[in-house]
Legacy VTK file of the C-alpha trace (Angstrom):
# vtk DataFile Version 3.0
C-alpha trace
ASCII
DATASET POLYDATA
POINTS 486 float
75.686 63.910 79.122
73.605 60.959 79.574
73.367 58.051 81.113
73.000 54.650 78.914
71.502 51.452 78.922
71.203 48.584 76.525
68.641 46.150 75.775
69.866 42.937 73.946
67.624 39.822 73.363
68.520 35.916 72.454
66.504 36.293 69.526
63.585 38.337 67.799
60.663 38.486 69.020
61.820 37.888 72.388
60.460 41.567 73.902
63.341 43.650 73.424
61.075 46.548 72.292
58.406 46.548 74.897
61.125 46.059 77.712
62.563 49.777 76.577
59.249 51.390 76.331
58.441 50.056 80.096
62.205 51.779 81.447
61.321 55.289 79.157
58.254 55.387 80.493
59.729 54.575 84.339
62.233 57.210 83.861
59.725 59.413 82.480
57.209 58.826 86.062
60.899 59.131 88.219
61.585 62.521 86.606
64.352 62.033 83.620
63.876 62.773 80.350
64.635 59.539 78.864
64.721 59.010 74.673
64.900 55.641 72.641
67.757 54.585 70.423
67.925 52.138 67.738
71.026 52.030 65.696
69.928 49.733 62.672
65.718 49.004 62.324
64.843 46.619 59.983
61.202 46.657 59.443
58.402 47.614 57.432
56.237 50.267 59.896
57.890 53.418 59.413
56.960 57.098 60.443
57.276 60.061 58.831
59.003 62.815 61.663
57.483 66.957 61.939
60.346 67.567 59.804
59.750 65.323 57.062
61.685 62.657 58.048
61.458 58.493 57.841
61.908 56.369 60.599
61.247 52.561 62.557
57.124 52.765 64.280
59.134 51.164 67.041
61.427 53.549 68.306
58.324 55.938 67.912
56.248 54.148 70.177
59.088 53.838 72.208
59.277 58.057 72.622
55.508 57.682 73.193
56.256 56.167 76.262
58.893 58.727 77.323
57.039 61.515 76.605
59.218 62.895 73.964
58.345 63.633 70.323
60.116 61.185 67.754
63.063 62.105 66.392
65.063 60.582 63.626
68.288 60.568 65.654
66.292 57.534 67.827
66.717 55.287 64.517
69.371 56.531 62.301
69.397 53.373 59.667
66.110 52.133 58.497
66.261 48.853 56.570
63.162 48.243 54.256
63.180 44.972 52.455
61.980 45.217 48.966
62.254 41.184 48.414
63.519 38.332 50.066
67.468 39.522 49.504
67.339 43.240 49.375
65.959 46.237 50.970
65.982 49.996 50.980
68.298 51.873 52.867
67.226 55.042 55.022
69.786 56.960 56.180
69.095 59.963 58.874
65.393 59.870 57.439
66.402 59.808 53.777
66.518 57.016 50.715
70.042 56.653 50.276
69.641 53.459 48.004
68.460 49.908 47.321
70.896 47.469 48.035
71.405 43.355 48.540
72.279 41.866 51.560
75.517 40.929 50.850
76.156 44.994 49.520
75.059 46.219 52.787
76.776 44.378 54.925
79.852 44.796 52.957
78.885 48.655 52.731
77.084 49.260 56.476
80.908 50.265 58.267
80.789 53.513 56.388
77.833 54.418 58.405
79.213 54.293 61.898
79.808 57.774 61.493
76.390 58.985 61.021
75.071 56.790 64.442
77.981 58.225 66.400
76.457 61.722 64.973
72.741 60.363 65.935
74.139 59.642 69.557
75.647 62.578 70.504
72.841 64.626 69.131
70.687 62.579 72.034
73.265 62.832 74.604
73.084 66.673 74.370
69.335 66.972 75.347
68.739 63.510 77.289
69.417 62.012 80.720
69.141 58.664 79.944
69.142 56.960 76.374
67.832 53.496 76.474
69.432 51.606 73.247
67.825 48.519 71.897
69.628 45.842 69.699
68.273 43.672 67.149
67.755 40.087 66.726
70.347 38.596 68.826
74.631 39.274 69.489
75.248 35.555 69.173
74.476 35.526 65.661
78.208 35.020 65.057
77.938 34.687 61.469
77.149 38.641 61.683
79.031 39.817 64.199
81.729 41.517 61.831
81.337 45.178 61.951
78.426 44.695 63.773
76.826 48.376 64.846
73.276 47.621 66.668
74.450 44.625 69.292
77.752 44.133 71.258
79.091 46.098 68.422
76.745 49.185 69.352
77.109 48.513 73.186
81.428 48.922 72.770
80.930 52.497 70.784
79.086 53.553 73.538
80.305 51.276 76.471
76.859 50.288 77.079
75.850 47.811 80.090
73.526 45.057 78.942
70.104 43.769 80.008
70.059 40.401 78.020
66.734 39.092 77.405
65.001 35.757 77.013
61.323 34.614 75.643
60.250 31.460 78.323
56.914 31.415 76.353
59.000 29.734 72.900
60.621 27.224 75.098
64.270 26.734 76.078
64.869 30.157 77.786
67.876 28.554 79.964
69.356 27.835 77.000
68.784 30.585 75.157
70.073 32.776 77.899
73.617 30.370 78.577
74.247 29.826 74.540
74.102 33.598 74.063
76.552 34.146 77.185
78.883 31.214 75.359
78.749 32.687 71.753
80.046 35.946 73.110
83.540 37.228 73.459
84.806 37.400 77.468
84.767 41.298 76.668
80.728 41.289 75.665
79.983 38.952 78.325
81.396 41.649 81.046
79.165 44.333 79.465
76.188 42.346 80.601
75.049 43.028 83.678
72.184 41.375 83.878
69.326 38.694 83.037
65.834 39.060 82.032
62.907 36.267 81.770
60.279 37.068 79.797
56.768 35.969 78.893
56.681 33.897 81.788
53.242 31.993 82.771
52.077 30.495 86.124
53.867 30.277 89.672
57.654 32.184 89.752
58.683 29.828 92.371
58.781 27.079 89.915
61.788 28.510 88.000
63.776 29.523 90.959
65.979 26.078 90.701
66.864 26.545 86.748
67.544 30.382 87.823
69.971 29.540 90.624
71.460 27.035 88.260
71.493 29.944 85.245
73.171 32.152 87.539
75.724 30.032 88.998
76.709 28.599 84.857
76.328 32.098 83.630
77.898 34.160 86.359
75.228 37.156 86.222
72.084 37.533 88.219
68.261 37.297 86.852
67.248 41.168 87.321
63.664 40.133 86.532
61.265 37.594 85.439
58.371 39.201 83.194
54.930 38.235 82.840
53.168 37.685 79.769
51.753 41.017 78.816
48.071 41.709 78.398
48.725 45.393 76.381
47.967 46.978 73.368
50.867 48.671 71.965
52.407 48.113 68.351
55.804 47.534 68.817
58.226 45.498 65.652
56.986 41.961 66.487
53.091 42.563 67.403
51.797 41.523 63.748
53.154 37.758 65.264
50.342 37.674 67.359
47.714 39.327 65.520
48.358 36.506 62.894
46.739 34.347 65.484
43.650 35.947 65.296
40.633 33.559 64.619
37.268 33.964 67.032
34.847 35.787 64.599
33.328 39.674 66.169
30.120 41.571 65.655
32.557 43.382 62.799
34.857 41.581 60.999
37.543 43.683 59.187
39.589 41.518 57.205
43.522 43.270 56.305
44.729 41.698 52.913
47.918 39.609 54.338
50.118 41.234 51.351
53.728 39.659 50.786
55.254 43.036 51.590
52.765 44.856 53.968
53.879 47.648 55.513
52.337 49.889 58.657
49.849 47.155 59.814
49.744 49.400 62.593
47.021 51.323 60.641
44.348 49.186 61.836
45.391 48.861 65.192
42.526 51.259 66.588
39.509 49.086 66.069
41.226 46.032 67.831
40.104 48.320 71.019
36.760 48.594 69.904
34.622 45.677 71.398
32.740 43.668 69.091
35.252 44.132 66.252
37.782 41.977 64.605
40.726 42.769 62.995
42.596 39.538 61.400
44.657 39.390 58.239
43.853 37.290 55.380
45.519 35.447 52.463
43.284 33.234 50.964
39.982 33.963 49.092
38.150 31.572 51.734
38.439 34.272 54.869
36.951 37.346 52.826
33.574 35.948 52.942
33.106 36.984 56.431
34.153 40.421 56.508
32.309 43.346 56.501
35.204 45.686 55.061
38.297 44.526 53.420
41.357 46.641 53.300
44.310 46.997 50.918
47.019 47.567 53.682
50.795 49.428 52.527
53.043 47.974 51.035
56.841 47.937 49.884
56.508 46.323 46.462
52.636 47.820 44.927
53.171 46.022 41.677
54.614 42.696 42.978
51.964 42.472 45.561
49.350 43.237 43.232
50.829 40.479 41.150
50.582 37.779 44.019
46.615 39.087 44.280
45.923 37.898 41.095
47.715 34.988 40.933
46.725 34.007 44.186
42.713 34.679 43.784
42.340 37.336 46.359
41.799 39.854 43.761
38.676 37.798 42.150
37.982 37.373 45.813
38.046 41.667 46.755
35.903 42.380 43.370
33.526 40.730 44.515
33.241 41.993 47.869
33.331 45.098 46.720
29.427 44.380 44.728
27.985 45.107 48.206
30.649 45.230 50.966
33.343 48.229 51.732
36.921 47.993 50.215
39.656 50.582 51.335
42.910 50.908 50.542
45.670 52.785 52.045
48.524 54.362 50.031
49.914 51.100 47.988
46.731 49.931 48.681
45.173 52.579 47.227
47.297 52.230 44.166
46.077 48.655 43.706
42.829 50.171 43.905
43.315 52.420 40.594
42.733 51.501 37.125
46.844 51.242 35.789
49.718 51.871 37.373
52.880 52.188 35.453
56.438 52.163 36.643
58.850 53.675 33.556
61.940 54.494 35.830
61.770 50.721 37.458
61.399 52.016 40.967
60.192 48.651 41.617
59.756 45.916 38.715
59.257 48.335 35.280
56.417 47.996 33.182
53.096 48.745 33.777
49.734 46.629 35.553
46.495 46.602 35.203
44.909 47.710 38.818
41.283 46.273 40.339
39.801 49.122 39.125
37.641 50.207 41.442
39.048 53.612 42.030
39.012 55.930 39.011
42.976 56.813 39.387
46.089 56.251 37.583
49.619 55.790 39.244
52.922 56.281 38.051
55.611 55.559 40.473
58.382 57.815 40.796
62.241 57.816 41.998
61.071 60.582 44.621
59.575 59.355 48.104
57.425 61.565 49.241
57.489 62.228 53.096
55.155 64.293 54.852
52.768 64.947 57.732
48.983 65.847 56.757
46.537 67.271 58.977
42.609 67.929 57.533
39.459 68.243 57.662
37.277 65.598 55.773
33.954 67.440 53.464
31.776 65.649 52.285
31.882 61.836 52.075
29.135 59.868 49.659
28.512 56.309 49.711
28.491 53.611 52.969
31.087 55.436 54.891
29.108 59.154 54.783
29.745 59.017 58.709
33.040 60.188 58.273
32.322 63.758 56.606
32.994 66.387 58.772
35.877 64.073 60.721
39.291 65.575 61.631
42.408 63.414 60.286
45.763 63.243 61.407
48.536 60.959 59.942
51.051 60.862 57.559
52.271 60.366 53.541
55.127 58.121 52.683
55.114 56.220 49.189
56.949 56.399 45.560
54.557 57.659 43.147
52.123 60.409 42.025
48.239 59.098 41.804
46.121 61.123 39.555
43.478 62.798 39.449
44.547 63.825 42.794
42.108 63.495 45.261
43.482 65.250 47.921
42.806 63.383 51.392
39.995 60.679 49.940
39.280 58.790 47.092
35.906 57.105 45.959
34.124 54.988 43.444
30.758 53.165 44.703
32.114 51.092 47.842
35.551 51.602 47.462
37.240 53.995 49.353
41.336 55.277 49.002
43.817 57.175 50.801
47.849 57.541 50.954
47.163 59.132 54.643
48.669 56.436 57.298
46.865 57.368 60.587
44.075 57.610 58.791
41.809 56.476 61.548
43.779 57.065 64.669
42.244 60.468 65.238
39.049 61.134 67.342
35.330 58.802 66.929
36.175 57.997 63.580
37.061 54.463 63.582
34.225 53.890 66.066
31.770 55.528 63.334
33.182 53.724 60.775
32.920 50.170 62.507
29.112 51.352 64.070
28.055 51.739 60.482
29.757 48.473 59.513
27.614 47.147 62.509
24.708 48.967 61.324
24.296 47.795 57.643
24.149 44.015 59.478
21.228 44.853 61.650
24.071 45.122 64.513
24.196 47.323 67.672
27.868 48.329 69.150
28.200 49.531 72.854
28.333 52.857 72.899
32.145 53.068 73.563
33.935 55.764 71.785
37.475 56.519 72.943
40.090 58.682 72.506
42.674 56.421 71.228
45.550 58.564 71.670
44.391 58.115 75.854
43.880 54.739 75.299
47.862 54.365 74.757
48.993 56.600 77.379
47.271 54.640 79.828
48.876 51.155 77.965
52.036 52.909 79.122
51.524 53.633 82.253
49.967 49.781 82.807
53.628 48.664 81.054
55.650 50.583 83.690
54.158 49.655 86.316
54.524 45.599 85.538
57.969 46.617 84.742
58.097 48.399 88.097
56.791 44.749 89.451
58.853 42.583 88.041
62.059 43.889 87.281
64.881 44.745 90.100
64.666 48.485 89.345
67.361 49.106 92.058
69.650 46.958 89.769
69.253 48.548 86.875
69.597 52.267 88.521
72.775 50.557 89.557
73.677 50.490 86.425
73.298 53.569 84.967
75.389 54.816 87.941
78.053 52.781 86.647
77.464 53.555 82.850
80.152 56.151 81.603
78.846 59.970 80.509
81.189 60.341 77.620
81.692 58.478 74.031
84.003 55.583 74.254
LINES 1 487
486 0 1 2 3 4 5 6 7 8 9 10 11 12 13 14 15 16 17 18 19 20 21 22 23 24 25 26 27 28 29 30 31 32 33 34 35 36 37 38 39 40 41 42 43 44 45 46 47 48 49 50 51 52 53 54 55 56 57 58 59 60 61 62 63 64 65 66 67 68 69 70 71 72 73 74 75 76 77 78 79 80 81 82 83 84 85 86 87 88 89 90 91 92 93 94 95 96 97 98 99 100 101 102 103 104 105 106 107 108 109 110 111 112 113 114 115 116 117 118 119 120 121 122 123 124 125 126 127 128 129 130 131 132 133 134 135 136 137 138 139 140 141 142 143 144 145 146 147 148 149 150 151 152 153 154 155 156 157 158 159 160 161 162 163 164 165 166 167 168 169 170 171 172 173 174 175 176 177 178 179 180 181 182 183 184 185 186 187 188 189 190 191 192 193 194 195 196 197 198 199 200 201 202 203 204 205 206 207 208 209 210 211 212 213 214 215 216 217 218 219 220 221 222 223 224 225 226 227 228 229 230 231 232 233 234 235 236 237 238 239 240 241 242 243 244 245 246 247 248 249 250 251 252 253 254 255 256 257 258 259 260 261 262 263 264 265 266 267 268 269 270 271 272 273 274 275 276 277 278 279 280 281 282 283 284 285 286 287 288 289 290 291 292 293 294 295 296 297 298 299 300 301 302 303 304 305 306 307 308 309 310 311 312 313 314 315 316 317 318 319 320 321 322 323 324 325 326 327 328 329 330 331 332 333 334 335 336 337 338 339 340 341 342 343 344 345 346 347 348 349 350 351 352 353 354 355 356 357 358 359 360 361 362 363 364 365 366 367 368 369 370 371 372 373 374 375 376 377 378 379 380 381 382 383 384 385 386 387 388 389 390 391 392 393 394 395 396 397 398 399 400 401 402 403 404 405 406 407 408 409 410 411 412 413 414 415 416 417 418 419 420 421 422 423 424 425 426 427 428 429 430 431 432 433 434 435 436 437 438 439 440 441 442 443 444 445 446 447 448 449 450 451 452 453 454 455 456 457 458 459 460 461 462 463 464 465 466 467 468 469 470 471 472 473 474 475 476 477 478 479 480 481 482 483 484 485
C-alpha cells in the first residue's frame, strides 16, 4: 500500500500544484512510482483520459512529472463553472449534472464514497500518492464536509506540507492565521512549513522564520525560489495575463468570460520571437498576426459578450487579411448559427461570425475522446501544416455540421474541436514561421520537440525542489504516514 503525502496551501495560487509535480518527479528520479491525487478540481483545463474519460490539466501535468499516464482516479470530482454561481459536475470522468453552489455543497457528502474508491484504486499500484488540496483549510466558512483539505487529509490520515506565497505579501501571516483557523487535530497533521516564491538573500527571513516557528510550533521544511519554468499547472493563466512586451509574432488568445484549456497555446510561448497574450478589448487585436477563438464553457454566452463587447467587429475584420482560428467552442463561434433546442446552455439559437461555413447544434451528450491524424491537404495562409501529424483530444456539447473531420476552412479562418492541436511535432513552429513570413520576418531556426521541452521543465523543477526543500524531512514523513485507509 502506499505511502501518502499532502500538499495544502494558505490560499490559491500560492504553488500548491507545482510543489507536487517537483516531489512526483523526485520520487520518480529516487526510484518510486509516485501518482498525483486531487480529490475535488475546480477548473476549466480538462483532459480527456485513453479511455474516454474527463479530468483537471493539473493533476495531468502532475503524472507528467511522475512518469505515469493520467488516470481519472488522480481527480475523481471535476468542477466546471458554467457562470458565476454554478458549474458542471464530473464525476469519475463523467457529466453527472449542473448544479449551484449552494446544491453542491449541500449534495458533495454523497460523493465521499466514490474518492475513497479513487484512492484505493491508487494505493493498489502506487508507492507514494502525493494529494493536493485546494484553495486553503482555513476557509472556515467551508470546512463542513469538507473532502479535498483537512477533510481529505483525516480520510486518509495524511501529513501536511502547508504552503505560503512570500511574493503576494504577508506570508508570516498567512502561514500563523492558517495554523489558528484550524482545529488542534489539523494542526498536528501538519508537519511542516513551506515558503514560496521567495526573491533575494534567504538570510534575510531567517528572524521572521525563527519567530514563525517558535508561534507556530512546526519547522520551515523549505523556502522556494521564484520559478523560472514553463509548465501549465491551475494558476499559470495569472501570469500569462501579465503579458505585455510586443514579439516578432504576436498571437493574440480572445480573453473569453469562460475560456477553457488556455493551455492550447502554450507551445509557441517557447518559441523565441513569439507572443502569446490574451485580449479583451478591440484595441489589442490590431497587433496580432493570428487571433484565436480559445474553448470555452458557455459558446453562446461568450459569443454574446463578443458582440456586445466589440471584439467580434474587432475579429471580422482581422480576418480581411490576418489568420483567425478557433478551437472547439471557438470553432463554433466561428460557424454561421448555432442553435441550442434542449437548453444545454441558454436555449435559443445565435447568429455566429460566420466565417466558417458550419452549423452547430448543441447537444445533452459530451463527447469525450482522443484523436490521432494525419492532416491532407491544407489551402489558404496556413498550407504549411498539410502533411503534419496531430495528436490531442475532443471534449465539447454539440454536433458541428458539415463535419469536417480534423480541420475546418473558409478564406483565413481556420477551425478545429481537436485540443492539442499544436502540441505535436514542428507544427506550431511552421505555423508561427509563416506568421513571421507574411511580415517580411525571419525566426531562428529553432524547432523543438515540445513534448522534450517539458520533460526537461521537470527535471529543472526537481532539482530546485531537491535545493530548496529539506527532502530528509519530508522522507521522514512518509515513514511516519500510515499504509492503510483510516
Amino acid at each position: 500500500m502506499a505511502k501518502i503525502i499532502m500538499i495544502q496551501g494558505t490560499m490559491s495560487n500560492v504553488g500548491k500544484s507545482l510543489l507536487a509535480a517537483g516531489l512526483c518527479r523526485v520520487f520518480k528520479q529516487d526510484g518510486y512510482k509516485a501518482v498525483p491525487f486531487k480529490s475535488q478540481n475546480m477548473a476549466l483545463n480538462s483532459f480527456i483520459t485513453k479511455d474516454g474519460l474527463e479530468m483537471g490539466r493539473a493533476q495531468v501535468m502532475q503524472a507528467e512529472a511522475a512518469g505515469v499516464e493520467p488516470d481519472v482516479c488522480m481527480n475523481p470530482i471535476l468542477l466546471k463553472p458554467t457562470s458565476d454561481c454554478g458549474s458542471q459536475v464530473i464525476v469519475n470522468g463523467e457529466v453527472l449534472g449542473d448544479m449551484s453552489a449552494r446544491e453542491y455543497f449541500q449534495y458533495k457528502k454523497r460523493l465521499i464514497p466514490d474518492i475513497k474508491a479513487a484512492f484505493r484504486k491508487l494505493q493498489k499500484k502506487a508507492d507514494i500518492i502525493v494529494i493536493e488540496g485546494a484553495g486553503s483549510p482555513a476557509e472556515i466558512n467551508l470546512k463542513e464536509n469538507d473532502i479535498v483539505n483537512m477533510g481529505m487529509a483525516g480520510m486518509v490520515d495524511a501529513p501536511v506540507l502547508l504552503v505560503g506565497d512570500i511574493d503576494r505579501g504577508g506570508v508570516f501571516a498567512q502561514l500563523l492565521g492558517t495554523l489558528t483557523l484550524l482545529e488542534e487535530s489539523e494542526r498536528k497533521r501538519v508537519k511542516g512549513l513551506v515558503i514560496n516564491k521567495f526573491r533575494g538573500d534567504r538570510s534575510i527571513l531567517d528572524p521572521g522564520i525563527s519567530i514563525l516557528e517558535e508561534k507556530g510550533g512546526i519547522e520551515v521544511t523549505g523556502v522556494l525560489p521564484y520559478m523560472d519554468i514553463s509548465l501549465d499547472d491551475e494558476d499559470s493563466l495569472s501570469e500569462r495575463l501579465e503579458k505585455k512586451a510586443d514579439g516578432l509574432v504576436n498571437i493574440a488568445v480572445i480573453r473569453l468570460p469562460r475560456m477553457s484549456n488556455f493551455t492550447d497555446m502554450s507551445v509557441f510561448e517557447q518559441i523565441e520571437g513569439v507572443r502569446v497574450y490574451y485580449a479583451k478589448s478591440p484595441a489589442e487585436l490590431r497587433q496580432a498576426d493570428m487571433v484565436v477563438l480559445p474553448g470555452t464553457k458557455n459558446t453562446i454566452g461568450d459569443l454574446r459578450w463578443l458582440r456586445e463587447s466589440g471584439m467580434e467587429l474587432a475579429i471580422l475584420k482581422h480576418a480581411k487579411k490576418g489568420i483567425v482560428f478557433g478551437i472547439c467552442g471557438g470553432y463554433q463561434m466561428l460557424g454561421n448559427r448555432i442553435d441550442d433546442p434542449e437548453g444545454v446552455e441558454e436555449g435559443g439559437s445565435i447568429e455566429g461570425l460566420g466565417l466558417i461555413n458550419v452549423r452547430t447544434t448543441l447537444t445533452n451528450e459530451k463527447k469525450r475522446e482522443r484523436v490521432s491524424a494525419l492532416l491532407g491537404a491544407v489551402e489558404g495562409p496556413l498550407s504549411c501544416m498539410a502533411g503534419r501529424d496531430i495528436e490531442g483530444y475532443e471534449i465539447h456539447m454539440g454536433k458541428t455540421e458539415p463535419d469536417c473531420q480534423v480541420l475546418a476552412r473558409n478564406g483565413n479562418a481556420y477551425g478545429s474541436y481537436i485540443h492539442g492541436f499544436f502540441d505535436c511535432g514542428d507544427i506550431a513552429f511552421r505555423v508561427a514561421e509563416t506568421l513571421a513570413d507574411r511580415k517580411g520576418i525571419i525566426l531562428k531556426k529553432k524547432r523543438m520537440d515540445y513534448r522534450a521541452f517539458k520533460e526537461s521543465q521537470y527535471d529543472k523543477l526537481a532539482e530546485t525542489v531537491r535545493q530548496y526543500l529539506d527532502m530528509d524531512a519530508v522522507y521522514g514523513m512518509l515513514k511516519e504516514a500510515k499504509d492503510a485507509w483510516r
